[in-house]
Every structure is written in structure tokens, then in C-alpha cells.
BAKOLDO-216749 format. One record per residue: residue number from 1; x, y negated, z of N, C-alpha, C in turn; residue in three letters. Coordinates in steps of 0.2 Angstrom, whole numbers, plus 5000, padded with zeros to 4 digits. Layout:
% BAKOLDO-216749
NUM; X; Y; Z; X; Y; Z; X; Y; Z; ala .
...
//
This chain:
% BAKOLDO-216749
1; 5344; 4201; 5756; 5346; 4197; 5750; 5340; 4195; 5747; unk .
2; 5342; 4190; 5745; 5334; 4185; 5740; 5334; 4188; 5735; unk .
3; 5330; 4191; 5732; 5326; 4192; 5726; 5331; 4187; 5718; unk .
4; 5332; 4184; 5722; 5335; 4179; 5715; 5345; 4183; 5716; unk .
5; 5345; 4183; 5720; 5350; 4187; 5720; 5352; 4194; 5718; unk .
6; 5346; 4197; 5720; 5345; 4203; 5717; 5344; 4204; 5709; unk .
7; 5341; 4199; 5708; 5340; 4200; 5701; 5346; 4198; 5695; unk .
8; 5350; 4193; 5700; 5357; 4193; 5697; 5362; 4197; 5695; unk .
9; 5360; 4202; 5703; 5367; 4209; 5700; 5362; 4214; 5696; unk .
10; 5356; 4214; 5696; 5353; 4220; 5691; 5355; 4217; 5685; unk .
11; 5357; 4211; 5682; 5356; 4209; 5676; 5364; 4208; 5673; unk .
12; 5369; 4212; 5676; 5373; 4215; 5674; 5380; 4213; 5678; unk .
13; 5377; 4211; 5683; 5383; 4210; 5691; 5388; 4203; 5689; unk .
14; 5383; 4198; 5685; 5387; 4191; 5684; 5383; 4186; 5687; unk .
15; 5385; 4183; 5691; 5382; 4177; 5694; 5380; 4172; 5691; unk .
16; 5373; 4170; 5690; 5373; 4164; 5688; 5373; 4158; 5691; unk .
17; 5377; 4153; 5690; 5378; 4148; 5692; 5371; 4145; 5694; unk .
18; 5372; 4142; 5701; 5365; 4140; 5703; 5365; 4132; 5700; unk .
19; 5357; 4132; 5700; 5359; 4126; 5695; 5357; 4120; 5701; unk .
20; 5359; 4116; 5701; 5358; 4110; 5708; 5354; 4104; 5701; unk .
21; 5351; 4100; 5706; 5346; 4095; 5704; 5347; 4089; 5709; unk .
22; 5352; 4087; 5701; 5357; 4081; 5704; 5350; 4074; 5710; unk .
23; 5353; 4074; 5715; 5347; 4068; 5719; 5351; 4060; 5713; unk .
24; 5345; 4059; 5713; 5346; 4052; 5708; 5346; 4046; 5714; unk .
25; 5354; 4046; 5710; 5354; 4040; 5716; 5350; 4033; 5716; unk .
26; 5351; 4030; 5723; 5346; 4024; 5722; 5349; 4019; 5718; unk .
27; 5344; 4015; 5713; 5347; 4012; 5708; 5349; 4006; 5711; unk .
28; 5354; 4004; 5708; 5357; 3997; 5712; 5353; 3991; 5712; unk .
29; 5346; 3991; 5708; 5342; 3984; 5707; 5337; 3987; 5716; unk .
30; 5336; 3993; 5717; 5332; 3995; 5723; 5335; 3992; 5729; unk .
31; 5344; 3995; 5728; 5347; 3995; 5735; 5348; 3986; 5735; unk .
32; 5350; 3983; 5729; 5349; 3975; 5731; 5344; 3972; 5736; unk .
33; 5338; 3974; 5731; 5331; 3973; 5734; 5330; 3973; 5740; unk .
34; 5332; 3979; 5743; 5332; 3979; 5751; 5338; 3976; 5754; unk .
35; 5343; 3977; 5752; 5346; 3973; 5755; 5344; 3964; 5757; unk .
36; 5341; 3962; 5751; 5340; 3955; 5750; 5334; 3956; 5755; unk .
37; 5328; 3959; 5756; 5322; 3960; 5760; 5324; 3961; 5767; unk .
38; 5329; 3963; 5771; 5332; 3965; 5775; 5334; 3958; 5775; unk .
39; 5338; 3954; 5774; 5343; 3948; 5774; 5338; 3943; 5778; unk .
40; 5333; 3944; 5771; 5328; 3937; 5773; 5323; 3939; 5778; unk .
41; 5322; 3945; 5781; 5320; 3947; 5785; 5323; 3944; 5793; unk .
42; 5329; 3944; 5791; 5332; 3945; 5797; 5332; 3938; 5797; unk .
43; 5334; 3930; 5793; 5334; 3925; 5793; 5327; 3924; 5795; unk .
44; 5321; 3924; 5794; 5314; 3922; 5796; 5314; 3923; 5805; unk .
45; 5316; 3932; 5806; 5316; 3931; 5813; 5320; 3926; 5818; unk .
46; 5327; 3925; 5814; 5330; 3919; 5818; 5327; 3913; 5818; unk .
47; 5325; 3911; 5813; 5319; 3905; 5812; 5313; 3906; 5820; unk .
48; 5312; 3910; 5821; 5306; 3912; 5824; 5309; 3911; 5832; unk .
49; 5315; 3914; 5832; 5318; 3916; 5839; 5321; 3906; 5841; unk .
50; 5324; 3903; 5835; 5326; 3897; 5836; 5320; 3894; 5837; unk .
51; 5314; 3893; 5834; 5309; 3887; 5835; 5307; 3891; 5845; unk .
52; 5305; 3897; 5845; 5304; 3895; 5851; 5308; 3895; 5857; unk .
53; 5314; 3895; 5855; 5322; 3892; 5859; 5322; 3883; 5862; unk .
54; 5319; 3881; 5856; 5317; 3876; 5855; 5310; 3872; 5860; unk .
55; 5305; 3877; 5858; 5299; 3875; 5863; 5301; 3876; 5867; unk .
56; 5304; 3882; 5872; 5306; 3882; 5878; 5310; 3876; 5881; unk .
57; 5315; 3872; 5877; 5319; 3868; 5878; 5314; 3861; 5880; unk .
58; 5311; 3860; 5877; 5307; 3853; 5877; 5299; 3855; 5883; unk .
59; 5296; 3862; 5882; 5293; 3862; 5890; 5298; 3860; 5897; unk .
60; 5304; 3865; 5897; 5307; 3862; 5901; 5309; 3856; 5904; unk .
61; 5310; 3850; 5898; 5312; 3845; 5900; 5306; 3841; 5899; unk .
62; 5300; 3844; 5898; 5293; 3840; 5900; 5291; 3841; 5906; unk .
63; 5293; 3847; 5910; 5291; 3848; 5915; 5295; 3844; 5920; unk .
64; 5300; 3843; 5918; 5307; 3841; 5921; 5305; 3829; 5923; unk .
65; 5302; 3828; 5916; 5300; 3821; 5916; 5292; 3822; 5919; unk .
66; 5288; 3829; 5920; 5282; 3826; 5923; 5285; 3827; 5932; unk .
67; 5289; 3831; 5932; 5290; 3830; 5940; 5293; 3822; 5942; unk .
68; 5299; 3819; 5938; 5303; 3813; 5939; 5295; 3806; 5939; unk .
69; 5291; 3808; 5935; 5285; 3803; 5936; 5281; 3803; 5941; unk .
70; 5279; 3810; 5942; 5276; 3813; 5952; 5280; 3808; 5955; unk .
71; 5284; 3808; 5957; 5292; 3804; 5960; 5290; 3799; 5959; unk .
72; 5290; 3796; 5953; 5292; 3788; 5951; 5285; 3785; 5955; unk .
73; 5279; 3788; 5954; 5272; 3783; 5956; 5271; 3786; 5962; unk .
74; 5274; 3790; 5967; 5274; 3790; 5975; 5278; 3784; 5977; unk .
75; 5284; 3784; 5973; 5290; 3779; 5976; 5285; 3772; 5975; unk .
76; 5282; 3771; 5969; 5281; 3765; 5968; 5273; 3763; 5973; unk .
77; 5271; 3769; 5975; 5265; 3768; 5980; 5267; 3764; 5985; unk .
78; 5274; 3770; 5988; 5277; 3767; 5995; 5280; 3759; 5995; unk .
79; 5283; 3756; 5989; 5284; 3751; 5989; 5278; 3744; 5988; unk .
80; 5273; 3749; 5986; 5265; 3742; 5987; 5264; 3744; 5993; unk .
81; 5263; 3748; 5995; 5263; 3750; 6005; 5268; 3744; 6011; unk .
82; 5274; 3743; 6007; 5279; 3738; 6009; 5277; 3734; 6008; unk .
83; 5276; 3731; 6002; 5275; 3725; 5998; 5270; 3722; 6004; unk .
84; 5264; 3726; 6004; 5259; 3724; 6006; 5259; 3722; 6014; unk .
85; 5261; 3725; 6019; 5263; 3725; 6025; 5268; 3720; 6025; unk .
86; 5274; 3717; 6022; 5277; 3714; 6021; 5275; 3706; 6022; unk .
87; 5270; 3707; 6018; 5266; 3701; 6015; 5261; 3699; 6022; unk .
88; 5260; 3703; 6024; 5255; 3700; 6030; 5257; 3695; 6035; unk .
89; 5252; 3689; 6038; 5253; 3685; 6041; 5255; 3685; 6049; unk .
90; 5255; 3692; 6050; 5258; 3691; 6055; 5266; 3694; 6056; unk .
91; 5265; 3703; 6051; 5273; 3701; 6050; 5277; 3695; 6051; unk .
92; 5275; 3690; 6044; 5280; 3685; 6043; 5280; 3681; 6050; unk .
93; 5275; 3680; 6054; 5275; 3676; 6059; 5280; 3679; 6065; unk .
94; 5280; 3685; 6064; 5285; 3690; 6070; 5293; 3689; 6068; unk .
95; 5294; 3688; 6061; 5301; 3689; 6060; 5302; 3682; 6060; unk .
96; 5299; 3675; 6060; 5299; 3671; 6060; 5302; 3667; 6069; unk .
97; 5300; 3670; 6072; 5300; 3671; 6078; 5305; 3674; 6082; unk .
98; 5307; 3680; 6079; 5311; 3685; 6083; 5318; 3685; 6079; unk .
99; 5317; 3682; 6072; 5324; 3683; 6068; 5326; 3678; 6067; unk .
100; 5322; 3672; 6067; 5324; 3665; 6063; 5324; 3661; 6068; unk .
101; 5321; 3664; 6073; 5320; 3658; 6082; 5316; 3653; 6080; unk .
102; 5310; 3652; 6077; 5306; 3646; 6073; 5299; 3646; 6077; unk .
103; 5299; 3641; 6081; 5293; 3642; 6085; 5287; 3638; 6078; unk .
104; 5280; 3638; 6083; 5272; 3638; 6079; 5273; 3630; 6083; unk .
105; 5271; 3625; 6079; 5272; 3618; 6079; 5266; 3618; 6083; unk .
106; 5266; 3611; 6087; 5259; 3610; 6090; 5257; 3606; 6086; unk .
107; 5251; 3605; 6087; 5247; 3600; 6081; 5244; 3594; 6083; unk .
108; 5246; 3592; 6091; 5245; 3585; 6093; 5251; 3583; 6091; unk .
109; 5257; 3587; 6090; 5263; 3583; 6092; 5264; 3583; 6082; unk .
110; 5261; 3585; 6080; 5261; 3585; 6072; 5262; 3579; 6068; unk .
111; 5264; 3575; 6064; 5265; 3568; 6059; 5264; 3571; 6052; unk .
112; 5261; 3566; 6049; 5260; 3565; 6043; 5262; 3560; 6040; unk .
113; 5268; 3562; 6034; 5270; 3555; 6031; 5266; 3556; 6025; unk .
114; 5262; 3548; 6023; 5260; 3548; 6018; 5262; 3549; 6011; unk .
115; 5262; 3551; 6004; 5265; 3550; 6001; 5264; 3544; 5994; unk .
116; 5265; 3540; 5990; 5262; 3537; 5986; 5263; 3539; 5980; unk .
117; 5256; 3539; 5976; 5257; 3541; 5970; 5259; 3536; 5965; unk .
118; 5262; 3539; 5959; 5267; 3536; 5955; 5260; 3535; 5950; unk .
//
């Protein structure tokens, strides 16, 4: 038995009421406070979570328009590649020949019409 117990039945076998030490509850301006610190807590990390939801979305579609650009200036290489091939004078003299049936004039048999100027 505890000593405090003891002392209670020598002191003439009545109990005293033990005395309890009410816990003071949290005042309602504390439990606001945190709540409200909590709130904004939680709103600044979704700020944080959405801007880099955010970054992510626009690396993505940067990476997305620098690959379409890799693309665009290979394609537009192979089209000056064409262009250029295309352009030369012996192509056009081949297709002129094989596609169009247009023979190379002779140039004794060649005329000239004069023309007069106005």
C-alpha cells in the first residue's frame, strides 16, 4: 500500500477524496491557431505540388517540340538535298529526254528570228 494510503486509514479510516488537477483544456483561440497553421500549411504545399505539376507539363512539351524541330530541319535538309539534285542540268536533261521525248536541237539546223524593238 502507498504511504498516502496509509496515512488515510491511520487518520481515522476515511478516505480522502483524491484530489485530481483538472488538465486545462486547449484554449479555443490555440486550437483555431493550429488549425488555421495547418490549413495554410497544407494550401502552400499544394501551391508547391501544382507549380511543379506544372513545370513538368511544359518540360514535357518542350522536349516534345525540341524533338518535332530535330524532325522539321532533317526533313527540310532532305528537301534542299532534292531541290538541289533536282535542279541540276543534267537531271532536267534526262527527264527531258526519257519523259517528255525532247531531243538536244542541232545548232546548224538552228534559226533565228529577229525581233524589233518597239
Amino acid at each position: 500500500m502507498s504511504s498516502i494510503a496509509q496515512s488515510a486509514r491511520a487518520a481515522g479510516g476515511r478516505r480522502r477524496p483524491a484530489t485530481r488537477t483538472k488538465a486545462k483544456a486547449a484554449s479555443p483561440r490555440l486550437v483555431g491557431g493550429g488549425v488555421i497553421s495547418i490549413v495554410l500549411f497544407a494550401a502552400l504545399l499544394a501551391g508547391v505540388v501544382a507549380v511543379n505539376v506544372a513545370v513538368l507539363r511544359l518540360n514535357v512539351e518542350l522536349d516534345r517540340t525540341g524533338r518535332e524541330r530535330s524532325q522539321l530541319k532533317a526533313d527540310v535538309a532532305g528537301l534542299r538535298a532534292e531541290l538541289s539534285s533536282s535542279a541540276a542540268t543534267s537531271h532536267i536533261e534526262r527527264v527531258a529526254t526519257e519523259e517528255l521525248g525532247l531531243v538536244i536541237a542541232d545548232p546548224e539546223t538552228t534559226t533565228y528570228v529577229p525581233l524589233r524593238k518597239r
